[in-house]
C-alpha positions in Angstrom: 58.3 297.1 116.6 59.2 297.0 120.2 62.1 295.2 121.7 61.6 293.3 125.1 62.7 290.5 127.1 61.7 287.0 128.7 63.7 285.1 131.0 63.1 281.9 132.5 65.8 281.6 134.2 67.4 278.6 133.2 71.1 278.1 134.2 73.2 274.7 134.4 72.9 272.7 137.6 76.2 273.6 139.0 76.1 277.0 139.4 75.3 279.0 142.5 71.7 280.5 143.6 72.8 283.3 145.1 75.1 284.2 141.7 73.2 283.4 139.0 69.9 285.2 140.8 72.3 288.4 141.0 73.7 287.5 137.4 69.5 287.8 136.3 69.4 291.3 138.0 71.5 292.8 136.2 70.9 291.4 133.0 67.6 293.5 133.2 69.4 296.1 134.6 71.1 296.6 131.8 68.0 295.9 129.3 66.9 299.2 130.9 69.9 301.0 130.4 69.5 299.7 126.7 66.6 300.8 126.2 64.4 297.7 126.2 60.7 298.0 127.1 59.4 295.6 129.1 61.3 292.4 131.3 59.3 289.3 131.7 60.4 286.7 134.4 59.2 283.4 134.8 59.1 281.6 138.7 59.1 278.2 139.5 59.0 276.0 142.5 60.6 273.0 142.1 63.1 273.0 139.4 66.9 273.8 140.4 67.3 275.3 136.9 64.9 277.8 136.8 65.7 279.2 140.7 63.2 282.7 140.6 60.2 280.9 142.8 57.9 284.5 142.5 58.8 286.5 139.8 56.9 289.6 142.0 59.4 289.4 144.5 62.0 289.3 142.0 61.2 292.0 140.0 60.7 293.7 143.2 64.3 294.2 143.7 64.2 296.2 140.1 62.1 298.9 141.4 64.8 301.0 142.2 67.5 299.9 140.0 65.5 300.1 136.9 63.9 303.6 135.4 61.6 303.1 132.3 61.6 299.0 131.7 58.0 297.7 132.4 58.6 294.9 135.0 56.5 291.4 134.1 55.7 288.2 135.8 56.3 286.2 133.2 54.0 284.2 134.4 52.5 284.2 138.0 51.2 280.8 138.0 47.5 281.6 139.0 46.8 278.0 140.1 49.2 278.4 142.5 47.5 280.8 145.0 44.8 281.9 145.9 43.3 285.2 143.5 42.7 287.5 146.4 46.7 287.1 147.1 47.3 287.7 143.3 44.9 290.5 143.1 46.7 292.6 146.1 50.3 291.8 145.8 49.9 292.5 141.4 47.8 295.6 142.7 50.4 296.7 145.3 53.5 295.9 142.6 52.0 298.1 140.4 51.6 300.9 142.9 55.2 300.4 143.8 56.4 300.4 140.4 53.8 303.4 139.6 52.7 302.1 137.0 55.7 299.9 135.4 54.2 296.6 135.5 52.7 294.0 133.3 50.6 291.2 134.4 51.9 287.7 133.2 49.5 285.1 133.7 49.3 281.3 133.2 48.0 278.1 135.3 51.3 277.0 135.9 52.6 274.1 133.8 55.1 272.2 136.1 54.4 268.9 137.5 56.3 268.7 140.3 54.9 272.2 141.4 51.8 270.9 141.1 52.8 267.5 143.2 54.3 269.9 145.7 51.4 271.7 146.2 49.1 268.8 146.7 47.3 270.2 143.0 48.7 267.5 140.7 45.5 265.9 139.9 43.0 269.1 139.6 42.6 270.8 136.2 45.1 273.8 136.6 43.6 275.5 133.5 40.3 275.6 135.1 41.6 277.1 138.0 43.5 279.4 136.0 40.3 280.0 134.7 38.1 280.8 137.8 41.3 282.5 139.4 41.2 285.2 136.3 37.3 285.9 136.7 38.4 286.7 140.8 40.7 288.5 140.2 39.7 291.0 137.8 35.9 290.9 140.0 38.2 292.8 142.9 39.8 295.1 141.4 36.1 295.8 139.4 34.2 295.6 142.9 33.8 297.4 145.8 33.6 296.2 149.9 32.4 293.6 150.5 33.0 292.2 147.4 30.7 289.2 147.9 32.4 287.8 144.9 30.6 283.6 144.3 30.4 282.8 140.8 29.3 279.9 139.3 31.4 276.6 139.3 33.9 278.7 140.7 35.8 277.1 144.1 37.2 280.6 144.9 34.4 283.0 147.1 35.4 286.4 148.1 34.4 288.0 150.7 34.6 290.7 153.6 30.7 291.4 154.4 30.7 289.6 157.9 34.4 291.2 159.2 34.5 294.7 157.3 34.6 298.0 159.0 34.6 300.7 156.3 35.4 303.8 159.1 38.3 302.1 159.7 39.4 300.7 155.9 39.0 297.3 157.3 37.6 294.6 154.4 38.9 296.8 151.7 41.6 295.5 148.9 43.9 297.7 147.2 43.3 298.5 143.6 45.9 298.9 140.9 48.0 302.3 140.3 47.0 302.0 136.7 43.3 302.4 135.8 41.1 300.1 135.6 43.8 297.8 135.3 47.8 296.8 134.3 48.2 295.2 130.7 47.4 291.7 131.1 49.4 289.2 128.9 49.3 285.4 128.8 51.8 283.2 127.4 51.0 280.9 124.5 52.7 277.7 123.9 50.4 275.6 122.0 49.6 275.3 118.8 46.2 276.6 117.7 46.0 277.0 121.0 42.1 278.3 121.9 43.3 280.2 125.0 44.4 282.7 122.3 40.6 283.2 121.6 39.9 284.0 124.7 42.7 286.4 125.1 41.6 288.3 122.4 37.8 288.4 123.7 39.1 289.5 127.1 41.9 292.0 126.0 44.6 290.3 127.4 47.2 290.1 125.0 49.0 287.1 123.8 53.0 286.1 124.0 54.2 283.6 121.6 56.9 281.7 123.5 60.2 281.2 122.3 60.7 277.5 122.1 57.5 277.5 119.9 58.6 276.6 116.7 58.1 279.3 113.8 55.7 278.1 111.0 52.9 277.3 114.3 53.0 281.0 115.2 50.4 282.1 112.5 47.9 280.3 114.5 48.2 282.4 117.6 47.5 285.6 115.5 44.4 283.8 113.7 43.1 282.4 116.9 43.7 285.9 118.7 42.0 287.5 115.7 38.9 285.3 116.1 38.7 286.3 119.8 38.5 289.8 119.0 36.3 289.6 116.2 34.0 287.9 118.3 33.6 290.7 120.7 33.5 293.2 117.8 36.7 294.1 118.0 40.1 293.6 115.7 43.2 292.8 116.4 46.0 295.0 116.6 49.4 293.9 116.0 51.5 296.2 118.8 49.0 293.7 121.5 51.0 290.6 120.2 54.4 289.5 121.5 56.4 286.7 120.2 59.7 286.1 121.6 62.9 284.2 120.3 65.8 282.7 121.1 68.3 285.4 119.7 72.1 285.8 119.6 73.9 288.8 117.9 77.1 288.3 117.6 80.4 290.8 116.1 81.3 287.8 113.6 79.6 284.7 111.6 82.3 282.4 113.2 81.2 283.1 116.7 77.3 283.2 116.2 77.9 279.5 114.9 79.7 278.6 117.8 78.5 280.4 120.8 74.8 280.4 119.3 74.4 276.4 118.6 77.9 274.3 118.4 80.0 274.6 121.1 79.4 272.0 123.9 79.3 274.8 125.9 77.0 276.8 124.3 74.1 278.3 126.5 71.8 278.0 123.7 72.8 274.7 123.5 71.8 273.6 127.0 69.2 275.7 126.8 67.1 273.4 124.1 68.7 270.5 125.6 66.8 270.9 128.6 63.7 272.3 127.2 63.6 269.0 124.8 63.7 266.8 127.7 61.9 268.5 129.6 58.7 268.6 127.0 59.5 265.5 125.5 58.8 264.0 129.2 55.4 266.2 129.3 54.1 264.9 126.2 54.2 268.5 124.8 56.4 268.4 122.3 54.4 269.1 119.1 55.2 272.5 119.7 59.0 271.6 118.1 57.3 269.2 115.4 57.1 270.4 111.7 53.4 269.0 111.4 51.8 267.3 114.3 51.6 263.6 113.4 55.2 263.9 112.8 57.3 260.9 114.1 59.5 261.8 117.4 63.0 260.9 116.2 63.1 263.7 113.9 62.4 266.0 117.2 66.3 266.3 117.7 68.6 268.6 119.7 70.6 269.7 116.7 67.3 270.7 114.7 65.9 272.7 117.4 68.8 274.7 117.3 68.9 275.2 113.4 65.2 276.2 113.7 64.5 277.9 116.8 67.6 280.1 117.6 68.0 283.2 115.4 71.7 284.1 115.4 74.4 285.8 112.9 75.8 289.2 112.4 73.6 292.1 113.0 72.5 292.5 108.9 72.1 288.3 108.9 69.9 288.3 112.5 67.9 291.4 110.6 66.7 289.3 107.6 66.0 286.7 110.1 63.5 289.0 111.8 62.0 290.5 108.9 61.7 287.0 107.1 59.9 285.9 110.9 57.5 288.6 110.5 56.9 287.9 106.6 55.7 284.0 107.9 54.1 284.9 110.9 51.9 288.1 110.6 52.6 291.5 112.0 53.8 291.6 115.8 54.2 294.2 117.7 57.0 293.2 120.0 60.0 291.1 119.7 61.0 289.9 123.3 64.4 288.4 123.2 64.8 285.8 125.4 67.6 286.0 128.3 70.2 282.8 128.5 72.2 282.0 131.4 75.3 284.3 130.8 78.7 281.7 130.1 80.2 284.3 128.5 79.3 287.6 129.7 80.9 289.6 127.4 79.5 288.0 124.5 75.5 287.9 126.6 76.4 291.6 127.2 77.4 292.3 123.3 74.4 290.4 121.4 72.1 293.1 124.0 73.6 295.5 123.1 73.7 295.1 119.2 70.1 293.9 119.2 69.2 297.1 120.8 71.4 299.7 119.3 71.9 297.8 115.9 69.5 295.1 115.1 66.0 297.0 115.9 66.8 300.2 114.5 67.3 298.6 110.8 64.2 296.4 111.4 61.7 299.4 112.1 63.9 300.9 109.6 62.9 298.3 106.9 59.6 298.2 108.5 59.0 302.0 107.3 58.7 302.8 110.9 61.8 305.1 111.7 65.6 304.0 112.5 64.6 303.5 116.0 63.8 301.0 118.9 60.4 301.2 120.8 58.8 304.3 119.6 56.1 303.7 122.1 58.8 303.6 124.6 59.3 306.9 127.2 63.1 308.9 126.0 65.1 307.1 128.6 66.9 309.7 131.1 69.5 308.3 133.0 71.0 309.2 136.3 74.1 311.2 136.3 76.2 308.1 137.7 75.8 305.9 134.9 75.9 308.7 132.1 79.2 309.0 133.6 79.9 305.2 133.8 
């Protein structure tokens, strides 16, 4: 089983852009010196909270600063631009990052990024929809593209203005042939994007405020998808990441991880509550959907959704996820803002150098983290560090 990660950001109100952007940065910095295999980041628009607003340029920055952790959008929003722009900044990214790069998709579920767009009353999943068909269509097709499906708003191309002697009219591909990975975030339950993933190839990512017992839907539905191409489903293609803390000592997983007012796990489902509960979307934190709302609490969704404890407890916590869920290929922690750094820094590091190995262990897969993972060489300066 592979170990990655998934950040929104989300960080309290108060703090500064410039520090907590800088903070993110070297979180994954450190993933890749950990040994973690891929870093997804999320973007935003309009929400003070979650302050990376295009997780491309982000990850960017990591380029240099990072040597064998695949970089993620986690998701570009693809109702947000245009596909051509998608299709050549992705392709370019992935050039850039030779070949370290994952493509997160999804339509982009924030309301007031829809407002501020002028978008909030068209159907984002159908231009999510019609943005996917364009984009993989350029990096299929050659000049001039002359890209005009059906019922599709989005028409592509450069037959009146190309000059092929000069490269004029033609888009970059991708480094990586015919394509990067593609994954798309799941939040729903039984959601039916799953089945198209699986028809497509894309893979799937369970998100991590998904409660537990609605994840073996994702792997049914993604199982459908591929049957219904011909294909079946293989377990390293699905992701599902989880609120995770690791901590030296019982005492302080139950403090840092859910109790103390402080906690950043804390504020972290306190805002995600809200924040659903004012969407209308939270059956995903609902034991059965017709459920009433007042048992949707704060505390609960801490008790259910965070997986924390010593490195043997936060094991059988894992293994018992798996048991439930079906057989993922990928366990992507996900990053909280950082109110104690040496305890953020710690749970990392245990979860990589403690918790996996025993899990693959158990799993009769080696004592080992990401076998699918490149051996990581360092440069001399942090060997020495």
């Amino acid at each position: 089983m592979r170990l990655g990660y998934f950040t929104m950001p989300l960080h309290p109100l108060h703090r500064d852009t410039t520090e907590t952007l800088h903070e993110d940065r070297q979180t994954i910095i450190y993933a890749d010196q950990l040994g973690f295999y891929d870093a997804f980041v999320g973007e935003h628009l309009t929400d003070k909270a979650e302050n990376v607003t295009n997780s491309l340029l982000f990850l960017a920055t990591l380029i240099p600063e990072t040597h064998q952790i695949k970089l993620a959008s986690g998701t570009s929003n693809l109702s947000h631009s245009h596909p051509t722009l998608i299709a050549s900044q992705a392709a370019m990214f992935d050039h850039l990052a030779k070949g370290r790069f994952i493509l997160g998709i999804s339509p982009g579920a924030l309301a007031s990024d829809a407002e501020a767009l002028g978008i909030l009353d068209q159907d984002r999943n159908q231009m999510f929809a019609e943005a996917i068909d364009v984009i993989l269509a350029i990096w299929e097709r050659e000049p001039p593209y002359d890209i005009d499906f059906p019922n599709n708003r989005f028409k592509v191309s450069t037959r009146v203005t190309s000059v092929p002697e000069i490269g004029r009219g033609q888009m970059m591909k991708p480094f990586q042939s015919p394509r990067p990975e593609i994954v798309g975030t799941v939040v729903a339950p039984f959601s039916k994007g799953v089945i198209a993933m699986g028809q497509r190839d894309f893979h799937p990512m369970s998100a991590n405020f998904l409660m537990a017992h609605w994840l073996p839907s994702h792997w049914a539905n993604y199982c459908e998808g591929k049957a219904n191409v011909g294909a079946t489903a293989q377990p390293q293609d699905w992701r599902v990441a989880r609120t995770i803390f690791v901590s030296d000592d019982s005492a302080t997983a139950k403090t840092y991880g859910r109790e103390d007012a402080q906690s950043p796990y804390r504020y972290y489902y306190r805002q995600m509550l809200t924040k659903m509960m004012m969407s209308k979307r939270h059956v995903i934190f609902k034991k059965h959907q017709d459920e009433d709302d007042s048992h949707v609490t704060l505390d609960r969704l801490l008790d259910d959704l965070v997986i924390s404890g010593t490195v043997n407890e936060v094991v059988d916590q894992i293994l018992a996820l798996r048991e439930n869920s079906g057989p993922f290929g990928e366990i992507v922690y996900a990053g909280m803002d950082l109110v104690d750094p040496a305890l953020g820094r710690r749970s990392m590091e245990l979860m990589a150098h403690e918790v996996m190995p025993r899990v693959n262990q158990a799993l009769g897969l080696g004592y080992q983290t990401n076998v699918e993972a490149p051996a990581l060489t360092l440069p001399q300066e942090l060997v020495a560090a």
